[in-house]
N, C-alpha and C positions, 0 to 999 in steps of 0.2 A: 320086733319091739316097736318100730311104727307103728303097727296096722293095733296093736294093743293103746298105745297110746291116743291115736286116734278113737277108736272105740272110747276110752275110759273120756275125752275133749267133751264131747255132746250132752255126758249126763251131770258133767260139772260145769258143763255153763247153762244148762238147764235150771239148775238150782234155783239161780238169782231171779231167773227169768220169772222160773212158779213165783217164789218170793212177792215180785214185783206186781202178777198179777194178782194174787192175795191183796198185796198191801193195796192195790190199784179199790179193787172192787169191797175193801171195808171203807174206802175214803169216802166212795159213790154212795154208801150207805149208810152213815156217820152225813151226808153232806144231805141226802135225802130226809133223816129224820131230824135235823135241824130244821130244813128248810119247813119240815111239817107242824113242826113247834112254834117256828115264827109265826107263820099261818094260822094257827090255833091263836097265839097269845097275842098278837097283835089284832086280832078282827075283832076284839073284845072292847074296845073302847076309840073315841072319834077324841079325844083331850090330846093337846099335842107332847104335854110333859110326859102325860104317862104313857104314849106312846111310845116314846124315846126311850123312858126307863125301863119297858117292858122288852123293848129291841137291845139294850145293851145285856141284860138278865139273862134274854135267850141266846144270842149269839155269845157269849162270856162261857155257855157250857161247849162251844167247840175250839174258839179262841181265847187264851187268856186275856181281858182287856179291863185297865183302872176305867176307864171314863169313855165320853164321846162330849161330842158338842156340835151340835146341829142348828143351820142359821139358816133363816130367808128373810134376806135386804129387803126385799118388796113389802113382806108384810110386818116388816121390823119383830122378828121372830129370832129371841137367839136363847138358847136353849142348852145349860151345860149340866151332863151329869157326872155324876162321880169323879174321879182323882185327874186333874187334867195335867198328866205325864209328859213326859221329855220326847218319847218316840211317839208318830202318829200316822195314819195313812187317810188319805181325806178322797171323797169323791162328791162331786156333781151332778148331783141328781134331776135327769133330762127323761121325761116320757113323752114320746110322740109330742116332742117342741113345746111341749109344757116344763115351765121351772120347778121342781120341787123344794130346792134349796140345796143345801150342801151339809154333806156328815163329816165328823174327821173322830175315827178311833182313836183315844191315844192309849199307852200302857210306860213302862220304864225299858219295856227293851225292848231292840228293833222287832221287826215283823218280818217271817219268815217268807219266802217266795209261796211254800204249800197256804200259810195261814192267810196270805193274802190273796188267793188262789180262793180260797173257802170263802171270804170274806164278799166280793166277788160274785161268788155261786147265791149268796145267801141274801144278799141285798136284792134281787129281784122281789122275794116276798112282803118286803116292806113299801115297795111303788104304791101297789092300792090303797091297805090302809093309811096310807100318808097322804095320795091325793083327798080320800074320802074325808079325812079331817082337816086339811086344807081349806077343803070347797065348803066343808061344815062350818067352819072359822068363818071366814070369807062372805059367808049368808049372813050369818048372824051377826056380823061385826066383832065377835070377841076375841077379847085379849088373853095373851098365853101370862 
């Protein structure tokens, strides 16, 4: 009765295992065509509103998110869209010792480890079209 039990051990902890690599590799690819949509939607315009808008729009198809709001003290840049909610996750936006400024998602309820986790993966796409409308700002002197 051991030697059976042991047999039947392997293919029921296997199960979760498959599961997990499943769930693993639609995340990778769910997190992949996000990031391809930022990519797309965001190199389409240098305006810093609509950049913002167009960043909450795309990333809102992987995370649920009411709002964000995006600031840079330097260039007196403050920038709020949609519902500015109760819960929020904020980052600091640094490339190669350049300031970008700072984003902070909010929505009504907290933010999961996975979605912050996504969130994360997803905000690299946004560094360039932010610096390029930045420095496009910056040239020209205008106001957001």
């Amino acid at each position: 009765m051991t030697a059976y039990m042991q047999n039947l051990l392997p293919e029921t902890g296997s199960q979760p295992a498959k599961q997990d690599v499943q769930s693993s590799v639609r995340r990778k690819q769910r997190e992949q065509e996000l990031r391809q949509l930022l990519t797309e939607n965001l190199g389409g315009t240098l305006e810093l509103s609509a950049l913002q808008q167009r960043l909450l729009q795309s990333m809102a198809r992987g995370v649920a998110l009411d709002g964000l709001h995006y600031h840079h003290e330097d260039l007196d840049v403050d920038i709020r869209i949609g519902k500015q909610s109760t819960h929020s996750c904020g980052y600091r936006l640094l490339c190669t010792d350049e300031y970008l400024g700072e984003i902070v998602f909010k929505r009504n309820k907290k933010f999961t480890e996975r979605e912050l986790q996504l969130i994360e993966a997803l905000i690299p796409a946004l560094v360039n079209p932010l610096r390029n409308s930045l420095r496009t700002r910056q040239s020209a002197g205008i106001d957001v």
